[in-house]
C-alpha positions as CSV (number, residue, x, y, z in Angstrom):
1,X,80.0,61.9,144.7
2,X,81.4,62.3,141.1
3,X,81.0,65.9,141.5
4,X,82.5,66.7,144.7
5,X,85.3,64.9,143.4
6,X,85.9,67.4,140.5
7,X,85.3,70.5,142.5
8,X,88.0,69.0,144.7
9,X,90.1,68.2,142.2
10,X,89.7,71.5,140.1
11,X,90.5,73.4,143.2
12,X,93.6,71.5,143.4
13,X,94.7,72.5,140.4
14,X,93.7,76.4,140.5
15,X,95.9,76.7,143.8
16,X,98.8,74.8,142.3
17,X,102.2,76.7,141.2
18,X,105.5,75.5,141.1
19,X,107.7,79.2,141.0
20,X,109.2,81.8,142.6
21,X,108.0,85.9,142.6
22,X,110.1,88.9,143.4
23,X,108.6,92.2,144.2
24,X,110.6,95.6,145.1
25,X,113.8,93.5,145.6
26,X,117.3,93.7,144.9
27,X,119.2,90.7,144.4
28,X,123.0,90.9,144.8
29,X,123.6,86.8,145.6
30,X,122.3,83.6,143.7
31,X,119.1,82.6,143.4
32,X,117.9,79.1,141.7
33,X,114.5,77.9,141.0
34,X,114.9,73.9,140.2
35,X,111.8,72.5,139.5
36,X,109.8,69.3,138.3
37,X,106.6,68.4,137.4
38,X,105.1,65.8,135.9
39,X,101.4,64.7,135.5
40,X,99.9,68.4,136.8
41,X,97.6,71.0,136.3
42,X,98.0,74.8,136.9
43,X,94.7,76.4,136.1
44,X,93.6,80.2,136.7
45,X,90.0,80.9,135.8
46,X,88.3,84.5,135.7
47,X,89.9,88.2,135.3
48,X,93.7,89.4,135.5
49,X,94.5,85.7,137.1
50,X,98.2,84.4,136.7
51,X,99.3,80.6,136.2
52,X,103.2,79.8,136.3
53,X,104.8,76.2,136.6
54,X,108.2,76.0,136.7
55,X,108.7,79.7,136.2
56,X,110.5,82.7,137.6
57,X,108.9,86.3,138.2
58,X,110.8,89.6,138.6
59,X,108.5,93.2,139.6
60,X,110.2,96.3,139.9
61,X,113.5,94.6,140.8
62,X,117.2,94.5,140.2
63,X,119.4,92.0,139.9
64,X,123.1,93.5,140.8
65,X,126.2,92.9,139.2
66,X,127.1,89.8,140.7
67,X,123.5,88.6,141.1
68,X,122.5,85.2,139.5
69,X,119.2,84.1,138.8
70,X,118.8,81.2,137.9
71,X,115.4,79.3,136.5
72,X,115.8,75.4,135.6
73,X,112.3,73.6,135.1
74,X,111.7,70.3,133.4
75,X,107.8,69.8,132.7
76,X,106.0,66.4,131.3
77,X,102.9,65.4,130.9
78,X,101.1,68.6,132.4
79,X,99.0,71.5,131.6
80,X,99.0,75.0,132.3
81,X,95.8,76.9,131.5
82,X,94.8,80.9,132.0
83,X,91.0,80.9,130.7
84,X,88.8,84.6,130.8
85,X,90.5,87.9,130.6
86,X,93.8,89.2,131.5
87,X,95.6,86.1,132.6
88,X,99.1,84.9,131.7
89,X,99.8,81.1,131.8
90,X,103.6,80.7,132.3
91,X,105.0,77.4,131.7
92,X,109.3,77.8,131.9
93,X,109.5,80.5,131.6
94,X,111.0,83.3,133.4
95,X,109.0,87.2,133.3
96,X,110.5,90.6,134.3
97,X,108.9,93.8,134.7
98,X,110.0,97.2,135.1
99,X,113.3,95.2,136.0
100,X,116.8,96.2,136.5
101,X,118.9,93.8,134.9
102,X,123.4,93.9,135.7
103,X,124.1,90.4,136.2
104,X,123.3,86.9,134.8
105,X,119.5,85.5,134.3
106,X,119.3,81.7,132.8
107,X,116.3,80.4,131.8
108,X,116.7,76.7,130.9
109,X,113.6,74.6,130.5
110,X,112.7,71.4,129.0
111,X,109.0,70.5,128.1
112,X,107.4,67.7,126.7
113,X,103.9,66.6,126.1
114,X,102.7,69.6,127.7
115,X,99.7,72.1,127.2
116,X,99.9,75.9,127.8
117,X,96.8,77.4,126.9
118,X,95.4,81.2,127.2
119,X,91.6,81.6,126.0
120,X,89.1,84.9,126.1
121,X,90.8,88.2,125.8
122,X,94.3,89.6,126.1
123,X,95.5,86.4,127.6
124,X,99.5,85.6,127.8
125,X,100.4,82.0,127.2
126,X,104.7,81.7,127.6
127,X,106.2,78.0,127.1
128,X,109.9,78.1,128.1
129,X,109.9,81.8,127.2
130,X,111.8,84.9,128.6
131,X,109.7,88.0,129.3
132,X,110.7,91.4,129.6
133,X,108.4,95.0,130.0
134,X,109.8,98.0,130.7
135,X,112.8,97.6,132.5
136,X,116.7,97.3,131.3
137,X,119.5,95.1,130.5
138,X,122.9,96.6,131.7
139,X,126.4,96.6,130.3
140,X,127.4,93.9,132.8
141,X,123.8,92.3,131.9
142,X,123.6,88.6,130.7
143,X,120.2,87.0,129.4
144,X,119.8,83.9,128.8
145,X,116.9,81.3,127.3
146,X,117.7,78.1,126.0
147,X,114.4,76.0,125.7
148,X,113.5,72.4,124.8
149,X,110.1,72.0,123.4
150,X,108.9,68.4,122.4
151,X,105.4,67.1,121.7
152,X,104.0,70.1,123.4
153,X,100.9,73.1,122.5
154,X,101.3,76.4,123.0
155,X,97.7,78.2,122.4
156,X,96.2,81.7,122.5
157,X,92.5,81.7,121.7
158,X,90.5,84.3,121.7
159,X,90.8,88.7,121.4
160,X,94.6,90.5,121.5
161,X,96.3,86.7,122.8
162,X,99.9,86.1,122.6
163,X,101.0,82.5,122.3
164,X,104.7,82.6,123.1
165,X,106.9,79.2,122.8
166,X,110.9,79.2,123.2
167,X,111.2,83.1,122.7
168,X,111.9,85.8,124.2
169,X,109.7,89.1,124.3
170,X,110.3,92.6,125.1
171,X,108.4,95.8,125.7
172,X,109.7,99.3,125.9
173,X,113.0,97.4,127.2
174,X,116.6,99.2,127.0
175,X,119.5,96.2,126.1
176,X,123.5,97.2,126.7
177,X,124.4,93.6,127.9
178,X,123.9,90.5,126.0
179,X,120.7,89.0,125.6
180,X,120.6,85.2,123.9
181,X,117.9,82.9,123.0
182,X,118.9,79.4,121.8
183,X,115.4,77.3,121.5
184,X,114.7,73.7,119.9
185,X,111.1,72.9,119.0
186,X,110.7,69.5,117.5
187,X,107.0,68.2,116.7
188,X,104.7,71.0,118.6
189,X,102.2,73.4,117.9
190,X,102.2,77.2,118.6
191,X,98.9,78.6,117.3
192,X,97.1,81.9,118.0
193,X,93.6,81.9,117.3
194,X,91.4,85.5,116.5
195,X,91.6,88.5,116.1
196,X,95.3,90.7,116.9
197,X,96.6,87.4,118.0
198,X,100.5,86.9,118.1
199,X,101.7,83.1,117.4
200,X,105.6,83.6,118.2
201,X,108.1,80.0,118.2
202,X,111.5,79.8,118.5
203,X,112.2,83.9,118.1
204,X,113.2,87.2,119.6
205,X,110.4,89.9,119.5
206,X,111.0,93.6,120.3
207,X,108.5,96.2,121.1
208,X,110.2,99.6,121.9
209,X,113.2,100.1,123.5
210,X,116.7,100.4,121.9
211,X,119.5,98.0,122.0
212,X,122.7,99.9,122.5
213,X,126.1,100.3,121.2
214,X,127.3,97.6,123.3
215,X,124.2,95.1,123.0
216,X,124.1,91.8,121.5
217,X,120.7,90.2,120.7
218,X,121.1,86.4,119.4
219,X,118.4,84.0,118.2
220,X,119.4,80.7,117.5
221,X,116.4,78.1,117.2
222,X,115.9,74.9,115.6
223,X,112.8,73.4,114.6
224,X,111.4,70.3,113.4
225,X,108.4,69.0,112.5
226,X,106.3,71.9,114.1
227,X,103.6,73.8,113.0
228,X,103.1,77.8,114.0
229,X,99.6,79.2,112.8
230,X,97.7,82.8,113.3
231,X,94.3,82.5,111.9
232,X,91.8,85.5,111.7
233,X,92.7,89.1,111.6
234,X,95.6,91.2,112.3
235,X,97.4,88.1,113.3
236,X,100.9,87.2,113.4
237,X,102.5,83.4,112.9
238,X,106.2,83.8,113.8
239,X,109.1,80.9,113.7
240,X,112.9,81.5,113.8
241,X,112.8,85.3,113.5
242,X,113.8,88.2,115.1
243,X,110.8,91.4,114.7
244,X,111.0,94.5,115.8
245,X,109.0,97.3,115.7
246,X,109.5,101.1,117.1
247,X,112.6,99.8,118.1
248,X,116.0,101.5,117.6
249,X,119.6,99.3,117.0
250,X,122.9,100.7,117.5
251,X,124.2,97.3,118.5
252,X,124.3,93.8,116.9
253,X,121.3,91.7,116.0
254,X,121.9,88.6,114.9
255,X,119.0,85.8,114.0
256,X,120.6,81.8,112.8
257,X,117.4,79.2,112.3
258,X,117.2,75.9,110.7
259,X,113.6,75.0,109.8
260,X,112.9,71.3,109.1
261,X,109.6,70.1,108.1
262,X,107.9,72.6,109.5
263,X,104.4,75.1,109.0
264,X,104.3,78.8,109.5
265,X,101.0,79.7,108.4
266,X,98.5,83.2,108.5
267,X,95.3,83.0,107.7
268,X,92.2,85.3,107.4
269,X,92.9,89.6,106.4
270,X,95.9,91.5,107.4
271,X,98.0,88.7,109.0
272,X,102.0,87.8,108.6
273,X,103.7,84.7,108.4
274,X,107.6,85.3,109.0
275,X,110.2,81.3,108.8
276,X,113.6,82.3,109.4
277,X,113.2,85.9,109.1
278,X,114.7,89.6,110.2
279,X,111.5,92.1,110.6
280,X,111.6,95.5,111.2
281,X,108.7,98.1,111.0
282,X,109.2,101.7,112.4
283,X,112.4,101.0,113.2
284,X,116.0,102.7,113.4
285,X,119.4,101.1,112.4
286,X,121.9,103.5,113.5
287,X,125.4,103.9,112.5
288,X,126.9,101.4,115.1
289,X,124.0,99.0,114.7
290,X,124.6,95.1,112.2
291,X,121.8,93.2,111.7
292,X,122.6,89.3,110.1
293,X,120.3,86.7,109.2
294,X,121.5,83.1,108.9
295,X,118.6,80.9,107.7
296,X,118.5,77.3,106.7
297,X,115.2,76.1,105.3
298,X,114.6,72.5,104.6
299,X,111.0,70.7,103.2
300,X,109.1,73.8,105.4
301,X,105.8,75.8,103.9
302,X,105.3,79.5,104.8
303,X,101.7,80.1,103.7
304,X,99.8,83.1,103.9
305,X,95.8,82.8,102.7
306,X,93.6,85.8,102.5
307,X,93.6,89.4,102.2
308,X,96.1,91.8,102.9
309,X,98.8,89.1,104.0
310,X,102.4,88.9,104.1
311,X,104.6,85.9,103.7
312,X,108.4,85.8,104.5
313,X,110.9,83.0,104.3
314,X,114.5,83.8,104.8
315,X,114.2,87.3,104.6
316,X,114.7,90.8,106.0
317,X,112.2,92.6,105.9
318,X,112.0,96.7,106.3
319,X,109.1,99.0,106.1
């Protein structure tokens, strides 16, 4: 009896999803995705599976000129797991890919004593996170993320994970509009576990692409008595930065964080810690491009242990 009430219960929760999914559109009107959820589970379990709660997801799309899209979730007391290989577990978050971007995107979430968890291999786990790969932001283009993350854990485990919490993440993405991230993180834990794992809270990461002459890239985050940890190899712990790498700027970065009791930690060979930081690797400032760092560090400990590690505090830092 016992047991067939966990299979049913289990299969509950792998079916469950509170979100909306685009595919080969083109949105020109408005478009809101309001949710709440409280006391859930969204689980996916196996190969190339996809959990989302209270998120948004854009494929091959555009969003027009006067489009709005527009993603408000509040989640409490709930956990969203992606366990195996492949899988993303999105959490508040809105995702684009290979997306045409001309009008306004908002992301607003608010979490709180929440889970989102990715374990095995190249697993994605995005708390109140925007998501970009490939795709572009346009002139006319507004993004938007502004995320409240309270008592919550944001965890990769596992081989090439990504453990994204209030941030925003691009790949091989073009920006000419204005793309903003304004995140508060009080007393949570973003941790990647592994090897090539990527811990990122509270920060704007850039993968390719360009941001040009007329693109704006903001980070603002605040956090509190939080903790953000990579331990293993080749990992990366970031909190309050702004990294880029193969990237090229010709517009105007600009990265403002105030860390408060707070742990960005790298463990193990080859791994980087980076609290309130500008990183750049491979990367081109052209002539047009400004890049400012505002960082206000209070009772906070960047460690790095190991070999081959790199700790940054209130830094810019080009190689």
């Amino acid at each position: 009896m016992k047991k067939g009430l966990l299979v049913s219960a289990l299969g509950m929760a792998i079916v469950m999803s509170a979100g909306t999914t685009w595919a080969a559109s083109k949105i020109d009107g408005k478009v809101t995705n309001d949710s709440k959820v409280e006391q859930a589970a969204n689980i996916a379990i196996g190969e190339n599976n996809k959990a989302a709660v209270g998120s948004v997801s854009i494929k091959n799309s555009q969003v027009g000129k006067t489009g709005v899209v527009t993603n408000k979730s509040t989640v409490k007391q709930a956990a969203n797991i992606a366990i195996g290989k492949g899988n993303e577990a999105n959490m508040g978050s809105i995702n684009l890919k290979n997306a045409k971007v001309d009008g306004k995107l908002t992301n607003t979430s608010d979490v709180k004593q929440a889970a989102n968890i990715a374990i095995g291999e190249n697993n994605k786990a995005n708390m109140g996170s925007v998501n970009m790969t490939g795709g572009s932001i346009g002139k006319t283009g507004v993004v938007t993320n502004k995320s409240t993350v309270e008592q919550a854990a944001n965890i990769a485990i596992g081989k090439g994970n990504t453990a994204n919490m209030g941030s925003i993440n691009m790949t091989n993405a073009k920006v000419d509009g204005k793309l903003t991230n304004t995140s508060t993180v009080k007393q949570a834990a973003n941790i990647a576990i592994g090897e090539n794992n990527k811990a990122n809270m509270g920060s704007v990461n850039m993968t390719g692409g360009s941001i040009g002459k007329t693109g704006v890239v903001t980070n603002k985050s605040t956090v509190e008595q939080a903790a953000n940890i990579a331990i293993g190899k080749g990992n990366t712990a970031n909190m309050g930065s702004i990294n880029m790498t193969h990237a090229k700027v010709d517009g105007k970065v600009t990265n403002t964080s105030t860390v408060k009791q707070a742990a960005n930690i790298a463990i193990g060979e080859n791994n980087t810690a980076n609290m309130g930081s500008v990183n750049l690797k491979n990367a081109t400032v052209g002539k047009t491009g400004v890049i400012i760092n505002k960082s206000d560090v209070k009772q906070a400990a960047n460690i790095a242990i190991g070999k081959g590690n790199e700790a940054s505090m209130g830094s810019v830092q080009v190689e």
